[in-house]
C-alpha positions as CSV (number, residue, x, y, z in Angstrom):
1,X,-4.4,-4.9,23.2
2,X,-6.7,-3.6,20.3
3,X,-5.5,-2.3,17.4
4,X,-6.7,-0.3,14.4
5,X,-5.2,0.1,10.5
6,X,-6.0,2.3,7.9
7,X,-4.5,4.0,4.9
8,X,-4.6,7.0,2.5
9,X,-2.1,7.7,-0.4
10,X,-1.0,10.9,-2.4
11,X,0.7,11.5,-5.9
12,X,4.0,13.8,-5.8
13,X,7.0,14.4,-6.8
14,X,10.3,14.6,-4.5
15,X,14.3,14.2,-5.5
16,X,16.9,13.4,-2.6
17,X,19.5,16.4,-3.0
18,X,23.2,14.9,-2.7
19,X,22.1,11.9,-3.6
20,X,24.3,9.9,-6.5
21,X,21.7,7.6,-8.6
22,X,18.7,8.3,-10.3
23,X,16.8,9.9,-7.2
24,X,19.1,13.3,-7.1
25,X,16.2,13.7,-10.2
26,X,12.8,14.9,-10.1
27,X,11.2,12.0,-10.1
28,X,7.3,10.9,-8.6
29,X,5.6,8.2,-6.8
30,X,2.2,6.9,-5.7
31,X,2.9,7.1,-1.9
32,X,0.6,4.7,0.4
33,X,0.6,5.6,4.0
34,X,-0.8,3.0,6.6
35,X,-1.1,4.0,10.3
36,X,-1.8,1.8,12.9
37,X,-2.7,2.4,16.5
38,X,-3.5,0.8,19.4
39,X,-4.9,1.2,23.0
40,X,-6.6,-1.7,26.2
41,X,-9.5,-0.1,26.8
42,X,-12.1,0.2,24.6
43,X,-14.9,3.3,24.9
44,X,-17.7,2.3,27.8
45,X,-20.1,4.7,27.0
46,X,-22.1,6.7,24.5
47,X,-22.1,5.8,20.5
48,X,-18.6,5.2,20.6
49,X,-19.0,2.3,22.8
50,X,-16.8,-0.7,22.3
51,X,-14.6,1.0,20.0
52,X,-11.5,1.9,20.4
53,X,-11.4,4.6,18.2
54,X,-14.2,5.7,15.6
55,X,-13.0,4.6,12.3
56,X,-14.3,7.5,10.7
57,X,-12.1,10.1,12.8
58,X,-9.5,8.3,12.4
59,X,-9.5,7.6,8.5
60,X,-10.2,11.3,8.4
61,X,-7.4,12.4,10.1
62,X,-4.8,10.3,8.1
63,X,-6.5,11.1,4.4
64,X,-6.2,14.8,5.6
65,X,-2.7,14.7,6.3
66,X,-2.0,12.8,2.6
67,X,-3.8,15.4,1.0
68,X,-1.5,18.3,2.3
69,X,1.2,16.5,0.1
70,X,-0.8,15.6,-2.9
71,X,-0.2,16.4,-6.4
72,X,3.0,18.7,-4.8
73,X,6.9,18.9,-5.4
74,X,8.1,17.8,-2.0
75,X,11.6,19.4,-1.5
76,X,13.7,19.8,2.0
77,X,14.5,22.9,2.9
78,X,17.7,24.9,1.3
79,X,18.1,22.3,-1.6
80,X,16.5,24.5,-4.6
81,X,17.4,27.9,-5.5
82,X,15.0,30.8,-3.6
83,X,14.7,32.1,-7.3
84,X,14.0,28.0,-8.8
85,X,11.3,28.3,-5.8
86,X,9.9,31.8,-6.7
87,X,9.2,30.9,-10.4
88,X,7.8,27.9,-9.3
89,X,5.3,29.7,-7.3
90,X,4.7,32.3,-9.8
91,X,4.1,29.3,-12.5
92,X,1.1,28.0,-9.7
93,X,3.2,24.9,-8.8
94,X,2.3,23.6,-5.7
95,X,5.4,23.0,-3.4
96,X,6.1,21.6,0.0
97,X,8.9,22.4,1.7
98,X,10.4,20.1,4.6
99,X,13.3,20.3,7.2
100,X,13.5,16.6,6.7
101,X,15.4,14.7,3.4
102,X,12.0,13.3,1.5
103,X,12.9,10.0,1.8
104,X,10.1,6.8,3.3
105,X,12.2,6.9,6.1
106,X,11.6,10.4,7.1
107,X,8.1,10.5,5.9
108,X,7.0,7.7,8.4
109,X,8.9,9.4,10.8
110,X,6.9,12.9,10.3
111,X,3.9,11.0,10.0
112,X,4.0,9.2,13.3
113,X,5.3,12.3,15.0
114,X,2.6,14.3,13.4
115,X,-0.4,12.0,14.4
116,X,1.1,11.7,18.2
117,X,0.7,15.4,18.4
118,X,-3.0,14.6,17.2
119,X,-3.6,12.8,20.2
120,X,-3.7,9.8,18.4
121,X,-2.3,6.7,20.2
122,X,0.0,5.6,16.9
123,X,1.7,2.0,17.4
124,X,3.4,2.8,13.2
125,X,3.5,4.4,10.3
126,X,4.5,2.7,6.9
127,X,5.5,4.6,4.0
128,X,5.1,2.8,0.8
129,X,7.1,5.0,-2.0
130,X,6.2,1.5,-4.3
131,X,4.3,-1.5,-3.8
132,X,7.0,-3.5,-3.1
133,X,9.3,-1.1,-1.1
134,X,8.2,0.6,2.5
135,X,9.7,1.9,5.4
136,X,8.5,1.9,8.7
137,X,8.5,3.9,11.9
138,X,6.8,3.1,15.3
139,X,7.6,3.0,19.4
């Protein structure tokens, strides 16, 4: 089995609505997001021969997928006010909404989930919200 790794991070803000601690805040992080797929066969012919994937292509498609959430206020759906919402947008605020709770759980959940529907053969996706704290999601 071959595998491949690669990573891409974003800066944003999230909070975890209902939560009791210091997260129910606005609050930000330096997310780092590492995918990692996998395949037997390698490509026989053509430039792409003997890799399993292009590096490239794939690097691309996770760094474009981070920046969707970069420099953004990540918030799941129904947890701010539609008027909190609207004056955000009419301040230029750039927001993400999600039907998931923004937590590194979900996130490399969405990730992985995202990618597959890529075509991507994804073995995991790890979320690191810190450098010393990830979660991880994979088959």
């Amino acid at each position: 089995m071959y595998y491949l790794k690669t990573s891409a991070c974003f800066d944003s803000a999230h909070f975890l609505h209902g939560y009791n601690g210091k997260c129910a805040n606005i609050h930000g992080h330096h997310w780092v997001v590492e995918v990692k797929i996998n395949g037997d066969k390698l490509q026989q012919s053509g430039e792409k021969r003997g890799m399993l994937l292009d590096f490239g292509d794939f690097k691309k498609t996770v760094k474009e997928l981070a920046e969707g959430f970069d420099h953004t206020l990540i918030y799941q759906k129904n947890t701010l006010k539609p008027t909190t919402v609207a004056v955000l947008k009419e301040e230029g605020f750039s927001l993400v909404e999600t039907d998931f709770r923004p937590t590194a759980e979900n996130f490399a959940a969405h990730i992985y989930a995202d990618l597959c529907q890529k075509g991507l053969p994804v073995c995991s996706v790890a979320v690191y919200e810190s450098p010393e704290n990830c979660a991880e999601y994979g088959a």
